[in-house]
Backbone as CSV, one residue per row, in Angstrom:
resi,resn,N_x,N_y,N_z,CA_x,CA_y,CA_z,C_x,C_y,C_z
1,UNK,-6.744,-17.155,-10.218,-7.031,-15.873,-10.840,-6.182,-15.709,-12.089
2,UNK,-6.579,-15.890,-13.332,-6.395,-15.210,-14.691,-5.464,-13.585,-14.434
3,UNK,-4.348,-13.321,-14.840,-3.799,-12.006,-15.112,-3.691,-12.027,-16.357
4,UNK,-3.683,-10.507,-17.037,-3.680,-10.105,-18.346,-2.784,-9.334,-18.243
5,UNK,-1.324,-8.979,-18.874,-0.504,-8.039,-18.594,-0.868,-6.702,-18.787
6,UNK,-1.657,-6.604,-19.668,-2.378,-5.004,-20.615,-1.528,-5.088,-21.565
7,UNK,-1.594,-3.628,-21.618,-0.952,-3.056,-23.424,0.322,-2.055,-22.929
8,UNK,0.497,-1.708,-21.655,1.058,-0.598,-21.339,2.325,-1.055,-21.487
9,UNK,3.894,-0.274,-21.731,5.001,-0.668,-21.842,5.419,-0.761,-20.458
10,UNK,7.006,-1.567,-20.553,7.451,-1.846,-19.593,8.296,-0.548,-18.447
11,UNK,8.597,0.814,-19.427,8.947,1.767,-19.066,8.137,2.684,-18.837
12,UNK,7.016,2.144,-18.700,6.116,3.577,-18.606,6.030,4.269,-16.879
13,UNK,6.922,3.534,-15.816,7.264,3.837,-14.693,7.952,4.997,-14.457
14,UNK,8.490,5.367,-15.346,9.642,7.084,-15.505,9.456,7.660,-16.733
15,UNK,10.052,8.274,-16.449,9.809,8.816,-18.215,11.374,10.305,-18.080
16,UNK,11.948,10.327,-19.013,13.004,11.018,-18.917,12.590,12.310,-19.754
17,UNK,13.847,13.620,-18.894,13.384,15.037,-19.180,14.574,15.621,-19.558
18,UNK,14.485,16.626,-19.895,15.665,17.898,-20.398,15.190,18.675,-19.045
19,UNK,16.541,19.195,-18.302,16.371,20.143,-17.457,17.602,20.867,-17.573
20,UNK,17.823,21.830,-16.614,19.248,22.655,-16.521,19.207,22.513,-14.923
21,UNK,20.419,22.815,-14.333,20.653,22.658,-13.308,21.343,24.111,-12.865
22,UNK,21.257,24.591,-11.323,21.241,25.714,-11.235,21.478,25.509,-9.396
23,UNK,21.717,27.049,-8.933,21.984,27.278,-7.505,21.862,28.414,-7.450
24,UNK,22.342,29.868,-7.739,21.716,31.245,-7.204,21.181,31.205,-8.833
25,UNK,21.393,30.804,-9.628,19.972,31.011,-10.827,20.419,30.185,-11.865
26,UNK,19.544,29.993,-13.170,19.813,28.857,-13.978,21.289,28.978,-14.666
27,UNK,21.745,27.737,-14.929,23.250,28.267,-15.773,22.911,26.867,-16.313
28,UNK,23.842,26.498,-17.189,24.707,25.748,-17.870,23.745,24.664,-18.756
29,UNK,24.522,23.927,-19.857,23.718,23.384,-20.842,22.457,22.576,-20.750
30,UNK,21.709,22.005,-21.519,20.636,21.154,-21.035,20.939,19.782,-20.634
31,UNK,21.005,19.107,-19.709,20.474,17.648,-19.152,19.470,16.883,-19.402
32,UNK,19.520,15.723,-18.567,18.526,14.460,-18.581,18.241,14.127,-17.122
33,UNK,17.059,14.033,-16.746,16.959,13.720,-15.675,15.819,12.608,-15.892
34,UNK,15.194,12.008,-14.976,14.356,10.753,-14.636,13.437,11.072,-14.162
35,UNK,12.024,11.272,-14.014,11.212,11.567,-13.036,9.607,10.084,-13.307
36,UNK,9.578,9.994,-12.502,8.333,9.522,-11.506,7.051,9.216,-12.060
37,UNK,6.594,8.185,-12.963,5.323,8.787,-13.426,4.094,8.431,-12.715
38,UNK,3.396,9.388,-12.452,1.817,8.868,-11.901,0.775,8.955,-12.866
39,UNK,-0.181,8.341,-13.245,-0.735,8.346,-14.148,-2.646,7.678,-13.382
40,UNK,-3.462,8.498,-13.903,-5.102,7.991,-13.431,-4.667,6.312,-13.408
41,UNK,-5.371,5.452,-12.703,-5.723,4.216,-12.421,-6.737,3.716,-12.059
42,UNK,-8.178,3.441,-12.979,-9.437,3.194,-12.952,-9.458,2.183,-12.239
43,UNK,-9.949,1.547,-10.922,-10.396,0.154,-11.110,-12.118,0.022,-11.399
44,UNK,-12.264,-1.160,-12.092,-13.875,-1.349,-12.319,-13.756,-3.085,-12.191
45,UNK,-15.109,-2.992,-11.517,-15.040,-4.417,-10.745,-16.485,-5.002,-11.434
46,UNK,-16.428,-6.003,-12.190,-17.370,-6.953,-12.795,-18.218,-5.500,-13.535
47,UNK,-17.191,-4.665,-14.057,-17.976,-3.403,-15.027,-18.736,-2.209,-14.431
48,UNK,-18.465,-2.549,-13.161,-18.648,-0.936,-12.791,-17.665,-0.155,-11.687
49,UNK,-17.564,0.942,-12.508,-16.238,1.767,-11.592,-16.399,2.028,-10.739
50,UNK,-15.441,1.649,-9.928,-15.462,2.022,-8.375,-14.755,3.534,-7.942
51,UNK,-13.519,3.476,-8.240,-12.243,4.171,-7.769,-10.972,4.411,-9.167
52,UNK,-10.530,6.066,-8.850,-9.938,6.271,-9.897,-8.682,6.848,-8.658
53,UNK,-7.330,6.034,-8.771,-6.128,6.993,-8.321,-5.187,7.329,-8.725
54,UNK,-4.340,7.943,-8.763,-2.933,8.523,-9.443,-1.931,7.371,-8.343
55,UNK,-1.067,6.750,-9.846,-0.571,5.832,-9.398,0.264,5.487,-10.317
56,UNK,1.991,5.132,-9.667,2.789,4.413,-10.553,2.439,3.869,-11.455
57,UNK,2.488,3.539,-13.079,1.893,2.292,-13.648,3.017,1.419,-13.228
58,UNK,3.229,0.136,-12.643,4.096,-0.803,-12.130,3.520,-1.920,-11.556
59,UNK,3.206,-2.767,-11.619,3.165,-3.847,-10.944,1.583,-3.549,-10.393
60,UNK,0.842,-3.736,-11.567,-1.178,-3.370,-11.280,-1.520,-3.964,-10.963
61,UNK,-1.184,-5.286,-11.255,-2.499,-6.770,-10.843,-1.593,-6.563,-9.233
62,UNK,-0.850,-6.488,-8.711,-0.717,-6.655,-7.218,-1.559,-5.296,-6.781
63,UNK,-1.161,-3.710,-7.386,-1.446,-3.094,-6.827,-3.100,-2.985,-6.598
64,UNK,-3.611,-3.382,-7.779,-4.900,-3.793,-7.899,-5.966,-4.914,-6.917
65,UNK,-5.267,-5.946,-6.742,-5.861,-6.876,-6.159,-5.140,-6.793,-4.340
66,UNK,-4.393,-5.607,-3.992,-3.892,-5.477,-2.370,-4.828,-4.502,-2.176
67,UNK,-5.250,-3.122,-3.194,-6.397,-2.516,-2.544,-7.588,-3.066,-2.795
68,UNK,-7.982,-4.230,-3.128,-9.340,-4.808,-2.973,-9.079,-5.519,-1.585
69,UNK,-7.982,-5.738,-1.376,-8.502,-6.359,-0.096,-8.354,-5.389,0.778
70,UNK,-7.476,-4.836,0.507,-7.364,-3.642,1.951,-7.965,-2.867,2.548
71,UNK,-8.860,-2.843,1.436,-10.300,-1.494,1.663,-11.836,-2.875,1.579
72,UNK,-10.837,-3.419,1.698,-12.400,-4.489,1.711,-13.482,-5.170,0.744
73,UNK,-13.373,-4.931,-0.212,-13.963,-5.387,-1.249,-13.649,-7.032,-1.696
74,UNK,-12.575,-7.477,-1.193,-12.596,-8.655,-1.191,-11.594,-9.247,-0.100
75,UNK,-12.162,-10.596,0.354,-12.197,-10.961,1.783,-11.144,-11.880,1.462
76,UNK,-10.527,-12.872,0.601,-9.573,-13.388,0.062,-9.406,-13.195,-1.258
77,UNK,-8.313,-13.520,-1.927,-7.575,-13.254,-3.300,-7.798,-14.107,-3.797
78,UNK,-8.592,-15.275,-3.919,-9.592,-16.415,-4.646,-10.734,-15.507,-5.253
79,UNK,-11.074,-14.434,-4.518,-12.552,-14.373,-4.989,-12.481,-13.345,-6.431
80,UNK,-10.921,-13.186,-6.683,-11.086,-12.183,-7.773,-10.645,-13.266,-8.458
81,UNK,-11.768,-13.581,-9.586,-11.321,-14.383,-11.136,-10.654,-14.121,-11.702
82,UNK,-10.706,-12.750,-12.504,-10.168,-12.258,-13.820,-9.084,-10.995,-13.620
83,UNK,-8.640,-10.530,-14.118,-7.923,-9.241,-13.637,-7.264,-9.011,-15.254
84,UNK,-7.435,-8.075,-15.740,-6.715,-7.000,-17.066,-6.550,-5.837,-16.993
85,UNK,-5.429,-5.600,-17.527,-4.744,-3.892,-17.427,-5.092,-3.277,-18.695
86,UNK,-5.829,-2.638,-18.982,-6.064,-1.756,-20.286,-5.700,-0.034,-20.040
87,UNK,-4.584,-0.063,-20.973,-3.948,1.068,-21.893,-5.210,1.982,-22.416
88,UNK,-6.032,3.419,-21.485,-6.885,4.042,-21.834,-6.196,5.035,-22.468
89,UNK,-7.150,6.272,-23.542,-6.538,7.757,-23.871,-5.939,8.699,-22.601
90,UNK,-6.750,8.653,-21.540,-6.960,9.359,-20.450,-5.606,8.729,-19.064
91,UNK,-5.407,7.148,-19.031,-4.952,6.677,-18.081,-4.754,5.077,-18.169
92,UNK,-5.253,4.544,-17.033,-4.915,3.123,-17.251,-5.832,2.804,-16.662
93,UNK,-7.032,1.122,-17.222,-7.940,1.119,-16.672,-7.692,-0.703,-15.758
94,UNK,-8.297,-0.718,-14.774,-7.888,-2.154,-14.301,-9.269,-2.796,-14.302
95,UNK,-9.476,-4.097,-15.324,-11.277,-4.893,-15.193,-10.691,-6.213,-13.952
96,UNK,-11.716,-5.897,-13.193,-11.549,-7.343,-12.169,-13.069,-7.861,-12.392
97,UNK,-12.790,-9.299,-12.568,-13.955,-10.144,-12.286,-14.013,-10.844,-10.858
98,UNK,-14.905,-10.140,-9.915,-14.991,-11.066,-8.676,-16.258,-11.301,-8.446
99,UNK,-16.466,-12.389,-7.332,-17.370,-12.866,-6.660,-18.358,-12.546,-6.614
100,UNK,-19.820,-12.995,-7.176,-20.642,-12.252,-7.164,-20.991,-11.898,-5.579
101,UNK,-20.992,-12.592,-4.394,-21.522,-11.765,-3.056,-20.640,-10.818,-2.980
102,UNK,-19.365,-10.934,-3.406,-18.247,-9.435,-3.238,-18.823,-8.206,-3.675
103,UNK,-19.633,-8.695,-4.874,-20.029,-7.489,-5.639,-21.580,-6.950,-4.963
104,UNK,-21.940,-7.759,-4.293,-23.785,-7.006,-4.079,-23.188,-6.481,-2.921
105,UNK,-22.012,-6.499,-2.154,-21.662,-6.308,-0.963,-20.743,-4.566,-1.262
106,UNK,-20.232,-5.120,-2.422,-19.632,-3.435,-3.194,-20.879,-2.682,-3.246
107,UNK,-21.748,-3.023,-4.048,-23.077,-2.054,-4.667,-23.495,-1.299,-3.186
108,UNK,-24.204,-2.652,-2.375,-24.456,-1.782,-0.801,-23.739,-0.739,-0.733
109,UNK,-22.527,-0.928,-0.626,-21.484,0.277,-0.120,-21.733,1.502,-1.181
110,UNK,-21.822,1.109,-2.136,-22.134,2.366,-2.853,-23.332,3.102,-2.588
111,UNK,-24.504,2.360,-2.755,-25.179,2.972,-2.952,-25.315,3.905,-0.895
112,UNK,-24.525,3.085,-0.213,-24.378,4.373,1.246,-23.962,5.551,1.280
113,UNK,-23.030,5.839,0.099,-22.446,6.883,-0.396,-23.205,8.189,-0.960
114,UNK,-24.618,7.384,-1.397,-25.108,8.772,-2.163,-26.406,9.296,-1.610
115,UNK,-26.804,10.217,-2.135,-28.107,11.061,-1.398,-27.557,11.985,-0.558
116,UNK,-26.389,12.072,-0.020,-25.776,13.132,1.163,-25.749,14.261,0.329
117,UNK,-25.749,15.413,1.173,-25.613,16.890,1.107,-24.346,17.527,1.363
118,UNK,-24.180,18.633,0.277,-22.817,19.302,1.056,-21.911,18.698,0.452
119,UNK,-20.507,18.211,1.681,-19.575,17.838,0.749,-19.390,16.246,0.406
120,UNK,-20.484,15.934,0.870,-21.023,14.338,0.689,-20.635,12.892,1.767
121,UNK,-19.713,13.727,2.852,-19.396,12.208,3.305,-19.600,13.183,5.036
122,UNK,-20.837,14.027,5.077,-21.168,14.903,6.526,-22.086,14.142,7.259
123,UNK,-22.346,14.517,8.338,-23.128,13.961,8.951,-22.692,12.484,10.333
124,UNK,-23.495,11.805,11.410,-23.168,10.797,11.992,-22.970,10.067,11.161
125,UNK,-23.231,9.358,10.393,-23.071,8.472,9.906,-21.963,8.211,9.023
126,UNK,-21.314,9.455,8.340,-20.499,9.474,7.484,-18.971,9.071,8.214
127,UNK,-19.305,10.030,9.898,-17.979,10.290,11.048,-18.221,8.726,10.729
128,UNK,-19.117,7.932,11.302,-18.799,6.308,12.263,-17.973,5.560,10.949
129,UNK,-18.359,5.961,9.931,-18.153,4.804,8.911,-16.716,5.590,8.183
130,UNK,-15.982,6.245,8.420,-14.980,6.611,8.836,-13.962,6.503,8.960
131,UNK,-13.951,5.984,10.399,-13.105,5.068,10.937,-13.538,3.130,10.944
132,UNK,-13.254,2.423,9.823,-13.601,1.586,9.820,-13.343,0.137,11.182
133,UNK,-13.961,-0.937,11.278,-12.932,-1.495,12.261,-12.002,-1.980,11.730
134,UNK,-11.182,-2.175,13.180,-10.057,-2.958,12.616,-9.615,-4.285,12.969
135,UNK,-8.993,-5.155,12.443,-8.892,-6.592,12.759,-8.057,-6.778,13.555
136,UNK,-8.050,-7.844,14.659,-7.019,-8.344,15.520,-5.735,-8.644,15.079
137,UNK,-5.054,-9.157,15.151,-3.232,-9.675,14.859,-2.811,-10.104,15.624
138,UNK,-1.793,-11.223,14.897,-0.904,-11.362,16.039,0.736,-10.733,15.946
139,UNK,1.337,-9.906,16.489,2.627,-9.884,16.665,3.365,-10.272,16.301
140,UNK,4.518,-10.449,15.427,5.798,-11.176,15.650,7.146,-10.857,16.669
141,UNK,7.362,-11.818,17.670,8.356,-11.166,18.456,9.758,-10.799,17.665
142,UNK,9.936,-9.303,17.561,10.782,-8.816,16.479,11.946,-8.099,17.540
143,UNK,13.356,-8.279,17.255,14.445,-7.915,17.715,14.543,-6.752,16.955
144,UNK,15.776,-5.760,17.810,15.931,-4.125,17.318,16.915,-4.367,16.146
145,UNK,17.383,-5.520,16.258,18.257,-5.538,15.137,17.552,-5.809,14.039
146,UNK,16.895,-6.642,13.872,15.651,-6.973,12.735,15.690,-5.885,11.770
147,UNK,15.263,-5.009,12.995,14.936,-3.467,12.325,15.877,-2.578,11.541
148,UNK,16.762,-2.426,12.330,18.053,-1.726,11.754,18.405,-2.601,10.530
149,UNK,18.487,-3.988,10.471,18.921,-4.820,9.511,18.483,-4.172,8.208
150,UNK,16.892,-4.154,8.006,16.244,-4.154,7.039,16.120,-2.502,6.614
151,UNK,16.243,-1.900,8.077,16.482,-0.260,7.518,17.268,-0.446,6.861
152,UNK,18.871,-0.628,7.156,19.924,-0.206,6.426,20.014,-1.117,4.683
153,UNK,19.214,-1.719,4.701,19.458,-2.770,2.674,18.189,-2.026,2.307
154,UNK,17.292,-0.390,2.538,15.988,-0.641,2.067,16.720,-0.297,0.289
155,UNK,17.372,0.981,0.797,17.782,1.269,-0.103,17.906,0.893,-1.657
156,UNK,18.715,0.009,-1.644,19.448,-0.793,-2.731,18.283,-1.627,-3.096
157,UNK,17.354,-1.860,-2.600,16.089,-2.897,-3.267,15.177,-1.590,-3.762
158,UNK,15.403,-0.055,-3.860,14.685,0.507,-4.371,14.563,1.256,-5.715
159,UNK,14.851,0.337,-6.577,15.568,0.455,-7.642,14.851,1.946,-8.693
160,UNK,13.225,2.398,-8.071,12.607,3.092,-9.108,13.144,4.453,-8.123
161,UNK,13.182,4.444,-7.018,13.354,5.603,-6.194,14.776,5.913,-6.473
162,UNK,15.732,4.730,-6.439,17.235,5.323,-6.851,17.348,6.237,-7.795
163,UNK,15.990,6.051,-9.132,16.373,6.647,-9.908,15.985,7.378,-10.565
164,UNK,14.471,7.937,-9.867,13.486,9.478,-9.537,13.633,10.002,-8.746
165,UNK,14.084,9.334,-7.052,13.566,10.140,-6.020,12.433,11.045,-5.773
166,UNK,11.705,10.132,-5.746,10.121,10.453,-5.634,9.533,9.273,-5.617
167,UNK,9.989,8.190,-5.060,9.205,6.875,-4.766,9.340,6.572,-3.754
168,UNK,8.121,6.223,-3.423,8.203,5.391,-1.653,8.046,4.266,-2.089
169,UNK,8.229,3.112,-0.710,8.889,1.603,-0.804,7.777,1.463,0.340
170,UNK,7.518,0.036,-0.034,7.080,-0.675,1.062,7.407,-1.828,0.850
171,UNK,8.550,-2.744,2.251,9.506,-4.346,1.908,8.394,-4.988,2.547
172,UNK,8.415,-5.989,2.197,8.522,-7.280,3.208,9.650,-8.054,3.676
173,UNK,9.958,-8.239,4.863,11.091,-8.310,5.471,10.950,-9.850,6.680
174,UNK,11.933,-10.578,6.947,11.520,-11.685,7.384,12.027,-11.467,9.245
175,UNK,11.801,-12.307,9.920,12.121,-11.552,11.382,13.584,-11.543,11.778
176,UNK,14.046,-12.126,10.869,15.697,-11.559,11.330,16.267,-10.114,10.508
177,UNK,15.123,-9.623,9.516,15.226,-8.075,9.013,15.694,-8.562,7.423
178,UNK,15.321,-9.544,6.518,16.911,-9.470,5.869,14.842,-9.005,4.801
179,UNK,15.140,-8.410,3.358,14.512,-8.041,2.633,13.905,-9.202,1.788
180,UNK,12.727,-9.375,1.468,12.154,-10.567,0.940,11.986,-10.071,-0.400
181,UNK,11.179,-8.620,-0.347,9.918,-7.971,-1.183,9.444,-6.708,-1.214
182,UNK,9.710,-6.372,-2.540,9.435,-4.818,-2.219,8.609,-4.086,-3.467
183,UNK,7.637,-3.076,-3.065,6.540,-2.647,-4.215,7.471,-1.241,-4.093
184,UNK,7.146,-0.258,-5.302,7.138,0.785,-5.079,6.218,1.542,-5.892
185,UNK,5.663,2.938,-5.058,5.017,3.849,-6.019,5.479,5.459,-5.379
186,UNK,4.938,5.974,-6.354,4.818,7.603,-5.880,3.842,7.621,-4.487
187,UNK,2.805,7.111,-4.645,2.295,7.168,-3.074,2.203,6.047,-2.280
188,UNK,2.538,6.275,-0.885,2.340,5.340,-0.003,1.836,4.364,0.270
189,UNK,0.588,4.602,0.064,-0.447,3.778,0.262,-0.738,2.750,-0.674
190,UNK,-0.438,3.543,-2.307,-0.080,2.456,-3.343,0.731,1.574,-3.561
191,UNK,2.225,1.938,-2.627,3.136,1.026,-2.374,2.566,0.259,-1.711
192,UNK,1.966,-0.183,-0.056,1.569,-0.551,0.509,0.577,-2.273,-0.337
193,UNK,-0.341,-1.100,-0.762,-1.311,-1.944,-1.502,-0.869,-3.309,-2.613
194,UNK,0.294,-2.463,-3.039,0.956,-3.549,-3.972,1.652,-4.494,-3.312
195,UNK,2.292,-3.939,-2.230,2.931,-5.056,-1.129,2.087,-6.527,-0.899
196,UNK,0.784,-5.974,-0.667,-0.424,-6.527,0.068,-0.888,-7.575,-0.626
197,UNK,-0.940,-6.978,-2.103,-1.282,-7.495,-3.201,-0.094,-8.696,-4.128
198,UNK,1.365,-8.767,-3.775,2.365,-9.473,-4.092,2.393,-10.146,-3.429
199,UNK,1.899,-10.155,-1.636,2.182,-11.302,-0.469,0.711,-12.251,-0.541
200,UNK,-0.186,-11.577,-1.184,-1.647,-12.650,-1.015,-1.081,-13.911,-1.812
201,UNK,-0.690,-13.505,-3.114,-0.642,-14.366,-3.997,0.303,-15.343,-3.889
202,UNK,1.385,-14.888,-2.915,2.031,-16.077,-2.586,1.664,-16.435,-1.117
203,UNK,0.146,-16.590,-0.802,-0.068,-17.699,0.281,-0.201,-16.655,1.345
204,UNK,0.071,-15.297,1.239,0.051,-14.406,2.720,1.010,-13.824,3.007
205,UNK,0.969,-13.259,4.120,2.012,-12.630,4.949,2.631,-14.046,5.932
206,UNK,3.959,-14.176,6.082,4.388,-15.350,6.911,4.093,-14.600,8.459
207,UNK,3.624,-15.254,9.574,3.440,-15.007,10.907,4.829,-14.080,11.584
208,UNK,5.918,-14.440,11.042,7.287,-14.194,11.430,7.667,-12.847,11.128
209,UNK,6.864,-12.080,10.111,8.118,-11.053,9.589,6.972,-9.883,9.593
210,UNK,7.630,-8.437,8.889,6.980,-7.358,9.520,7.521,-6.725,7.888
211,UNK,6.038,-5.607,7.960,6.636,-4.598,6.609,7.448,-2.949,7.695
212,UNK,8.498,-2.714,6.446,8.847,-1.574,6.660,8.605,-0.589,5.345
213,UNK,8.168,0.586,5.613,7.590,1.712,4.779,8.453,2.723,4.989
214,UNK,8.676,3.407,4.025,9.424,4.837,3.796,8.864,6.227,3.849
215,UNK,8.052,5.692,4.536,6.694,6.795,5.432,6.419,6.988,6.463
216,UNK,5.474,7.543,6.765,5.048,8.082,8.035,4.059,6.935,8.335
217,UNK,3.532,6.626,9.708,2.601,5.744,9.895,1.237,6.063,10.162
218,UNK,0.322,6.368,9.071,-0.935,6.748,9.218,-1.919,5.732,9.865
219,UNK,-2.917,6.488,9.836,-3.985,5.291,10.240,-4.231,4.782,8.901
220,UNK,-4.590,5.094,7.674,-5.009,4.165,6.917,-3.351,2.943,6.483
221,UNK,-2.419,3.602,6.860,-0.906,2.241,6.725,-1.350,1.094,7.811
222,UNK,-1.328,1.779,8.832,-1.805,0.698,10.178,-3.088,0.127,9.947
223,UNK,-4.123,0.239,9.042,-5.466,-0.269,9.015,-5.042,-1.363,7.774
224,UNK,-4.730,-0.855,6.967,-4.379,-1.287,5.602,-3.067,-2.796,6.187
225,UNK,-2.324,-2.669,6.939,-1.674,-3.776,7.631,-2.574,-4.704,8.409
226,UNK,-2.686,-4.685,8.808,-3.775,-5.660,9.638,-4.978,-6.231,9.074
227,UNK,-5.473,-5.008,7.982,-6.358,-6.058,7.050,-5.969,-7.251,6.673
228,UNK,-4.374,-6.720,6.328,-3.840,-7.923,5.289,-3.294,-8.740,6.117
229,UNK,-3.713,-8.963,7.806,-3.328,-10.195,8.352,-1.412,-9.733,9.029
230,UNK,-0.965,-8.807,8.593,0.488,-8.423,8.866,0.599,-7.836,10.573
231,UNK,1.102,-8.256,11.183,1.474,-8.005,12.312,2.266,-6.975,13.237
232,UNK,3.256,-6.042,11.916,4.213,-5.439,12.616,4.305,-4.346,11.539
233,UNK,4.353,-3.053,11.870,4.923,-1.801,11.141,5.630,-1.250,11.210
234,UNK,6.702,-1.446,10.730,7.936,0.021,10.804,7.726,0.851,9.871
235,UNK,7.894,2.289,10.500,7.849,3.196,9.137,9.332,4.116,9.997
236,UNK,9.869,5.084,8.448,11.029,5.581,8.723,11.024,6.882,9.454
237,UNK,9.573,7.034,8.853,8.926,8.720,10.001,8.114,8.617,10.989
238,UNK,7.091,9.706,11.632,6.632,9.285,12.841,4.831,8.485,12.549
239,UNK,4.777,8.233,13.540,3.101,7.381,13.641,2.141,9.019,13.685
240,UNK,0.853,8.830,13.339,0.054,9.396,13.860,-0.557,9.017,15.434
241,UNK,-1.439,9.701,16.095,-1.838,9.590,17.387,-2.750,8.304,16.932
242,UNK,-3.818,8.781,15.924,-4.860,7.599,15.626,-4.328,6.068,14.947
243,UNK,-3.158,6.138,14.490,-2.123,4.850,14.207,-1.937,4.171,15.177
244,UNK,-1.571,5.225,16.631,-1.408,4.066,17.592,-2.178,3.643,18.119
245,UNK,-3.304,4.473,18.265,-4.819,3.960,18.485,-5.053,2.610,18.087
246,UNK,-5.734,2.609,16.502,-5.506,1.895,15.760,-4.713,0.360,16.203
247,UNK,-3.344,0.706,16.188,-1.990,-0.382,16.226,-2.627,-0.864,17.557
248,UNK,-3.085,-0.162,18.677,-3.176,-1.043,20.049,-4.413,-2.078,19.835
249,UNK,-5.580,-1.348,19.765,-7.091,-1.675,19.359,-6.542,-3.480,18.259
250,UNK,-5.518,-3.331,17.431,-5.514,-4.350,16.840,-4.380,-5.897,17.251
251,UNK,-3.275,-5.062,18.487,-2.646,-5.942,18.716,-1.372,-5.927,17.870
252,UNK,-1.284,-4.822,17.136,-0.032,-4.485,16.127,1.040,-4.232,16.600
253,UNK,2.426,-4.399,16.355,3.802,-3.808,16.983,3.713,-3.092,15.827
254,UNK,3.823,-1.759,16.169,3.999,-0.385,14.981,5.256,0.300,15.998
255,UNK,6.180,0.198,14.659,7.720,1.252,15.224,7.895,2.493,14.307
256,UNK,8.090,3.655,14.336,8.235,4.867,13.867,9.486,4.780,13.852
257,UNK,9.869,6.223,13.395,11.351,7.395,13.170,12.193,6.010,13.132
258,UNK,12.519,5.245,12.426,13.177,4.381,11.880,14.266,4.858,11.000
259,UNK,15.796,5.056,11.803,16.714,5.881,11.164,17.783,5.185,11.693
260,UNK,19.104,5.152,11.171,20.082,4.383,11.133,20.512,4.348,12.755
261,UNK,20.882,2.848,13.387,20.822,3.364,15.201,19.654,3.778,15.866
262,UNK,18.870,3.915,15.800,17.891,4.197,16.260,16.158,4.126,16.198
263,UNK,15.259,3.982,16.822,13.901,4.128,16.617,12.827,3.903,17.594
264,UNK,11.749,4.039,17.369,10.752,4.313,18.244,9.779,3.166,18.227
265,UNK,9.628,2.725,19.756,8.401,1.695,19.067,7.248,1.895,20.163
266,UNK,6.121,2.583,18.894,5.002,3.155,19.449,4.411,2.103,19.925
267,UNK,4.249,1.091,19.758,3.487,-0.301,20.510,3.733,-1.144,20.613
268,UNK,3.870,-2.018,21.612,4.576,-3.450,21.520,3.508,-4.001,22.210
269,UNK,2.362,-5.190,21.868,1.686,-6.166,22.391,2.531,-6.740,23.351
270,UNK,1.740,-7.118,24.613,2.473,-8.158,25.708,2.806,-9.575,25.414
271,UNK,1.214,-9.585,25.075,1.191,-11.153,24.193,0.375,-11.213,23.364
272,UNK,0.579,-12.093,22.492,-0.431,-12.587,21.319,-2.022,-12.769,22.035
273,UNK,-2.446,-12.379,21.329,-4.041,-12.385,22.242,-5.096,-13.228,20.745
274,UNK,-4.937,-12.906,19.967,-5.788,-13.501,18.812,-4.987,-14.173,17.520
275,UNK,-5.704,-15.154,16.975,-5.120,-15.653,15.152,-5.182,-14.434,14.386
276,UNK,-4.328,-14.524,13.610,-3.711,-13.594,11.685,-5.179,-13.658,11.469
277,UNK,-5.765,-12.256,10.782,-6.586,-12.434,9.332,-5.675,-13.895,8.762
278,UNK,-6.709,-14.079,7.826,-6.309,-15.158,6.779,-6.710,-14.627,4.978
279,UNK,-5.883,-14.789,4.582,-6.354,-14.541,2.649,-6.776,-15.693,2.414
């Protein structure tokens, strides 16, 4: 796969402010502070737009090519050819060239989307398709220390959050906990995606190791893991009910409230029951 860096600068991840600082009401001279930027993020796939999200500009071709696979649009990270970041008036636009069956397999999906009434996604059909399925996994047998390990260094590998606070992290972490890899964005899921999207390209997720997130564990974190073949979830807050759903249905070890000393582990497989997705 061809990457194109774009046009966008290398700082366009923060962007710095004048503020005043204050406690029972404003006082004292003006400051500098750091904040967070999210900015529109078009993707359009062989020229037609799919999906527009508010999203870090940082690290696109991963974040770009982890939600094609995560949401399904592409079944390995071979099938996207081309990939360019273009600098729009409005935002930032991402062109992917993939596969042509990827793409008649996108169009289907689209065109399921339209003709509905109302608020467009009502009805049986809209509920089933929904909840998408989810893929098997296998486990990595992961120690509590693992966990704590990689809790306690997330920190210091989070270099955009150190210095907005307003970024979530998602590592890749190896099974003795130590930090491999880490995306960050303003949202979760975009962290995630970029994770997804940095581990395809080098060959996958290894069988051994587990992501930890600076989130809560939704169903689309737990769906979005297992697409990508990953086995194990820690997040630092709690699971949803349908996460653990989800996490069992797939064979996932998903651990919650992940806090220094301590944590929760909403599922632990007995045994490996099925092979990894594969990229």
């Amino acid at each position: 796969m061809k990457r194109h860096p774009g046009t966008y600068g290398p700082a366009m991840e923060h962007h710095p402010v004048e503020i005043r600082r204050g406690s029972s009401g404003w006082h004292g001279d003006g400051d500098d502070d750091v904040l967070a930027r999210e900015v529109p993020v078009a993707m359009v796939y062989n020229g037609i737009s799919h999906a527009v999200m508010m999203a870090t500009p940082q690290d696109l071709a991963d974040f770009a090519l982890g939600f094609s696979l995560s949401e399904g649009i592409l079944a390995h990270h071979h099938e996207c050819y081309d990939l360019e970041v273009l600098e729009e008036p409005q935002g930032l636009t991402i062109h992917l060239r993939i596969a042509g069956q990827r793409l008649a397999a996108l169009k289907a999906r689209r065109r399921n989307l339209t003709g509905r009434t109302g608020c467009g996604l009502c009805g049986t059909e809209a509920l089933e398709q929904a909840i998408r399925p989810i893929p098997r996994v296998m486990a990595p047998v992961l120690g509590d220390d693992a966990i704590q390990r990689a809790l306690a260094n997330l920190a210091e590998h989070q270099a955009l959050q150190a210095l907005t606070g307003a970024c979530h992290g998602a590592a890749w972490c190896d099974g003795q906990g130590r930090i491999q890899l880490v995306r960050e964005d303003v949202g979760r899921h975009n962290a995630l995606d970029k994770l997804i999207g940095a581990l395809a390209c080098r060959g996958g997720p290894p069988p051994d190791g587990f992501v930890l997130v600076s989130s809560r564990a939704s169903y689309e974190m737990v769906h979005k893991s297992a697409s990508a073949g990953i086995g194990a979830l820690v997040a630092v807050s709690a699971a949803t009910a349908l996460a653990v759903e989800q996490a069992q249905a797939a064979d996932l070890l998903l651990v919650g409230f992940a806090r220094p000393g301590r944590h929760l582990i909403y599922h632990r497989p007995a045994a490996p029951k099925a092979a990894r997705a594969h990229f």
